[in-house]
C-alpha positions as CSV (number, residue, x, y, z in Angstrom):
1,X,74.5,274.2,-165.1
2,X,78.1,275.0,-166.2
3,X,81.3,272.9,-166.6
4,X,84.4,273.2,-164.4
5,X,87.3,271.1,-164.4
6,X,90.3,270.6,-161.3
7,X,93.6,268.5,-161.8
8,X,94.0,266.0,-159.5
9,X,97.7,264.6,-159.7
10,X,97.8,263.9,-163.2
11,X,94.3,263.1,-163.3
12,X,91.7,265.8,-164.5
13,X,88.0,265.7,-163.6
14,X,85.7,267.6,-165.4
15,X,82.4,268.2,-163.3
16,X,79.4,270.2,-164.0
17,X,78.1,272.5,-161.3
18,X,74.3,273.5,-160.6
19,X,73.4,276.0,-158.1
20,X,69.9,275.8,-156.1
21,X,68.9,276.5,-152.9
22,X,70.0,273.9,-150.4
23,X,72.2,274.0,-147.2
24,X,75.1,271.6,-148.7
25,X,77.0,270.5,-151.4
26,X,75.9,267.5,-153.4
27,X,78.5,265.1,-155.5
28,X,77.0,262.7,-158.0
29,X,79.2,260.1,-160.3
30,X,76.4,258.9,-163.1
31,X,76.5,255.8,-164.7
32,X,78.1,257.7,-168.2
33,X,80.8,258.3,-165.6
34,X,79.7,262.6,-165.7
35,X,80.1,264.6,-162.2
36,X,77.8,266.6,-161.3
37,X,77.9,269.0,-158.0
38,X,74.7,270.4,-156.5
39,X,76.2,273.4,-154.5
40,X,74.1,276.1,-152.2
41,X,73.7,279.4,-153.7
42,X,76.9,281.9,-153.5
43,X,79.4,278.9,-152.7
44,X,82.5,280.4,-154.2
45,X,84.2,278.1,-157.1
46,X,87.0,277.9,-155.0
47,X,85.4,276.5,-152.3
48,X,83.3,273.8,-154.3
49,X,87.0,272.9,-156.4
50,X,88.3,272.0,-153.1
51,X,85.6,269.8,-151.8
52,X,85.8,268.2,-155.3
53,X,89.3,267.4,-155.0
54,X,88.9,265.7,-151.4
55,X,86.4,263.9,-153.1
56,X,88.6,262.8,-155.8
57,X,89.5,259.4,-155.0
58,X,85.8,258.4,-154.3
59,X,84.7,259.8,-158.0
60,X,87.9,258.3,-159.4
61,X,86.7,254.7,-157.9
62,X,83.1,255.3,-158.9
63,X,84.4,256.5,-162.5
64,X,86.5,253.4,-162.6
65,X,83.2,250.7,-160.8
66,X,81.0,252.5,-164.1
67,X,83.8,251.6,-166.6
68,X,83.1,247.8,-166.2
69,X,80.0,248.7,-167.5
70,X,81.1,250.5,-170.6
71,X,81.4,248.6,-173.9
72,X,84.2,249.2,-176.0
73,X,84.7,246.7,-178.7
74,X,86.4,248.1,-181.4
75,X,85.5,248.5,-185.2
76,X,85.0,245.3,-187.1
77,X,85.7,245.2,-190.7
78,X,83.5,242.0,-190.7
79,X,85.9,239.9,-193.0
80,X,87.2,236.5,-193.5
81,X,90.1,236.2,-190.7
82,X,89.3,238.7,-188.2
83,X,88.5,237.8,-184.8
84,X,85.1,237.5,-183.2
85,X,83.6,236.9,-180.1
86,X,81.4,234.6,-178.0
87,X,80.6,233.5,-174.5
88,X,84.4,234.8,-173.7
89,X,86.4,232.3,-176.4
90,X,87.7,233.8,-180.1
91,X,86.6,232.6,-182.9
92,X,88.4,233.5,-186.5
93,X,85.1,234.8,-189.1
94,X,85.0,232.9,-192.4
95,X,82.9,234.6,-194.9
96,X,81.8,232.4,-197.8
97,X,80.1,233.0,-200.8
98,X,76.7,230.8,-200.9
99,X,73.1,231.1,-202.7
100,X,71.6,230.4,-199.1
101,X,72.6,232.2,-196.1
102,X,73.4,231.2,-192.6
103,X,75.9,231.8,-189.1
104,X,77.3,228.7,-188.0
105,X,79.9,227.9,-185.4
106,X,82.2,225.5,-186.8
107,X,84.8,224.2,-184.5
108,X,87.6,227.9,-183.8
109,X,85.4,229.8,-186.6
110,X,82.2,231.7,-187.1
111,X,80.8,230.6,-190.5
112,X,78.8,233.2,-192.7
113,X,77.7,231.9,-195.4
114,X,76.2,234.8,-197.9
115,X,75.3,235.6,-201.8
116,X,76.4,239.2,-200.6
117,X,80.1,239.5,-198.2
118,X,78.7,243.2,-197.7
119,X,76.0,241.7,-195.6
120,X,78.2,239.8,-193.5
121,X,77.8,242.4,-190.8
122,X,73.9,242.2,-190.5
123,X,73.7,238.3,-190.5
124,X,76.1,238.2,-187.9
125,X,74.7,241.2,-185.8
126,X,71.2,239.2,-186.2
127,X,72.8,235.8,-185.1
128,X,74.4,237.6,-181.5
129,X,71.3,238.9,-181.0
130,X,69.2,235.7,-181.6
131,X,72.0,233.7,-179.0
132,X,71.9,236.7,-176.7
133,X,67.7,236.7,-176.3
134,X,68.4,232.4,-175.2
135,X,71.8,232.4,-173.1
136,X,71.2,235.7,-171.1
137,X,67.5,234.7,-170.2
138,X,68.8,231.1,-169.2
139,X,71.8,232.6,-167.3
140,X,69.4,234.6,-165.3
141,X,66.9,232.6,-164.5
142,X,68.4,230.3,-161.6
143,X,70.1,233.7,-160.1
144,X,66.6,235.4,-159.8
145,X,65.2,232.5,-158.6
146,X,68.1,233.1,-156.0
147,X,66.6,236.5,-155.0
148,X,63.2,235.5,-154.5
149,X,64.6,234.5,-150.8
150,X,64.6,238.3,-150.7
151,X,60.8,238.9,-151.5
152,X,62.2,241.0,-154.6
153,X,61.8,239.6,-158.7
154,X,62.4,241.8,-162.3
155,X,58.9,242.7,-163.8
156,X,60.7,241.8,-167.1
157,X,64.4,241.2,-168.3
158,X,64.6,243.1,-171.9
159,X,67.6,243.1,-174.0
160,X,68.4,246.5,-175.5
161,X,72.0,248.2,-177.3
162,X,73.1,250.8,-175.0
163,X,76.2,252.2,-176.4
164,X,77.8,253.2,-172.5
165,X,76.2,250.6,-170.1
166,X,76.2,247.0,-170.0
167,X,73.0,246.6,-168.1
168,X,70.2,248.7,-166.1
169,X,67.1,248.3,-163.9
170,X,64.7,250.9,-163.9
171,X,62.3,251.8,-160.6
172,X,59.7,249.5,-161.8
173,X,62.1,246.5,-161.4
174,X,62.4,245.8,-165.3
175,X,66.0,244.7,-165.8
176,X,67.9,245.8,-168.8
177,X,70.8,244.3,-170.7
178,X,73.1,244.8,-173.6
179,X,73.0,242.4,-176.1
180,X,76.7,243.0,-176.6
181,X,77.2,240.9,-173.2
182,X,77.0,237.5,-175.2
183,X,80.4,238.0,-176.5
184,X,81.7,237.9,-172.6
185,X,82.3,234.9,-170.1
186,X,79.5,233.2,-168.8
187,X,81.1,234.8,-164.9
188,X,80.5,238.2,-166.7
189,X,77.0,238.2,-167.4
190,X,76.4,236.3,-163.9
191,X,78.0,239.1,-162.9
192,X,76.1,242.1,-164.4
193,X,72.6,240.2,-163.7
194,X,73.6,240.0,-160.0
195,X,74.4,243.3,-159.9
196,X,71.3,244.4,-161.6
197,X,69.5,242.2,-159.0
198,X,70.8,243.8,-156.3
199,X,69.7,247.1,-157.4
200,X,65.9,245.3,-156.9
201,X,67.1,245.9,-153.1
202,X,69.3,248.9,-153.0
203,X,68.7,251.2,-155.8
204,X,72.1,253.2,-155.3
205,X,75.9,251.8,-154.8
206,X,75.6,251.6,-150.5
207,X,78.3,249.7,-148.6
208,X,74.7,247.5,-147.9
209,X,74.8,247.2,-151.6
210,X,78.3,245.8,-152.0
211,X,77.9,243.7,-149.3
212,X,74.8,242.4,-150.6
213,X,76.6,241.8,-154.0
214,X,79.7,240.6,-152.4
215,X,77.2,237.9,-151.1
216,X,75.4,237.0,-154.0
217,X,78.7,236.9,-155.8
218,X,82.0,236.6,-154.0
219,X,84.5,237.0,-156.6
220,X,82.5,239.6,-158.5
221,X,85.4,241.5,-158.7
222,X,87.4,239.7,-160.4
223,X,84.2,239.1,-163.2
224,X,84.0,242.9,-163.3
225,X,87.7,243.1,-164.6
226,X,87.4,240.2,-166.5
227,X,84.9,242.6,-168.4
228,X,86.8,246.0,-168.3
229,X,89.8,243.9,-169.5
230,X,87.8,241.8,-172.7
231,X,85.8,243.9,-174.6
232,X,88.5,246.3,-175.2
């Protein structure tokens, strides 16, 4: 497998390109947002660039479905003043010096009390994950009680950090999410559960899968740019 690239308008698409022996020419957009392009044996480059770049406004829209599900918080310097968040609102961090220690919301701040600032991080980290393991199960339990009309149910919903996706479900019907999600609107993580729902049913992005999402969830769309737009 090899890398190419073509330049669509002022976009640029970078694609890898695998040859094997089959009769036509495959396009895949992964969830990491990579092309790859399955091509019969002796297709010229030229030939396979040229069905890429027809193709370009489809792998630009898939690029641009996968991005809601990118996380891309910045940096945090985890000190008194700086901006956190939860469930979609901002709160403003206070870090103060204590002999106990303990994460608090307190009215428009996120309290860390510590003998240790440096630790800051870690007790904080520890305190999303600890909200994350009881609002995501509790926002997903009435929606896949939903989708028990369709015969289909997750094995198990686990929480995991995946540094490009914001949730998964694997063939065995175990749904994963990022733990990163309980800093977004509740609508978000409706969102990204439904979605991962729908994949009990339709395991790749159809037209029956959008419709069936669009169903579930009618203004989905505006949830998934909610997302891209946030966590920025």
């Amino acid at each position: 497998m090899k890398s190419e690239v073509i330049q669509f308008g002022s976009k640029t698409i970078d694609f890898r390109l695998e040859y094997s022996d089959r009769k036509s020419l495959g396009i895949t957009v992964t969830p990491e947002m990579e092309v790859l392009v399955k091509a019969p044996r002796n297709t010229p480059l030229e030939q396979v660039k040229e069905k890429i770049r027809k193709k370009a406004p489809w792998i630009i829209k898939q690029q641009s479905f996968f991005l809601s599900f990118h996380p891309r918080t910045p940096q945090r310097k985890y000190v008194s003043g700086e901006t956190h968040l939860y469930l979609g609102r901002q709160y403003r961090l206070q870090v103060i010096h204590s002999k106990g220690e303990s994460v608090k919301l307190r009215g428009k701040f996120i309290e860390v009390k510590t003998y240790d600032k440096a630790r800051a991080k870690e007790l904080l980290s520890n305190w999303y994950l600890q909200k994350a393991k009881a609002k995501l199960q509790a926002i997903a339990a009435p929606l896949i009680e939903t989708f028990k009309k369709y015969k289909v149910e997750p094995s198990e919903i686990v929480l995991r950090n995946m540094p490009t996706r914001w949730g998964s479900c694997t063939p065995k019907g175990k749904i994963i999410l990022n733990p990163e999600l309980i800093k977004a609107p509740k609508g978000c993580i409706e969102y990204v559960i439904t979605h991962e729902l729908c994949h009990l049913i339709h395991h790749n992005h159809t037209q029956k899968f959008i419709e069936l999402q669009t169903k579930e969830m009618k203004d989905w769309e505006k949830w998934k740019m909610t997302l891209e737009k946030l966590l920025v």
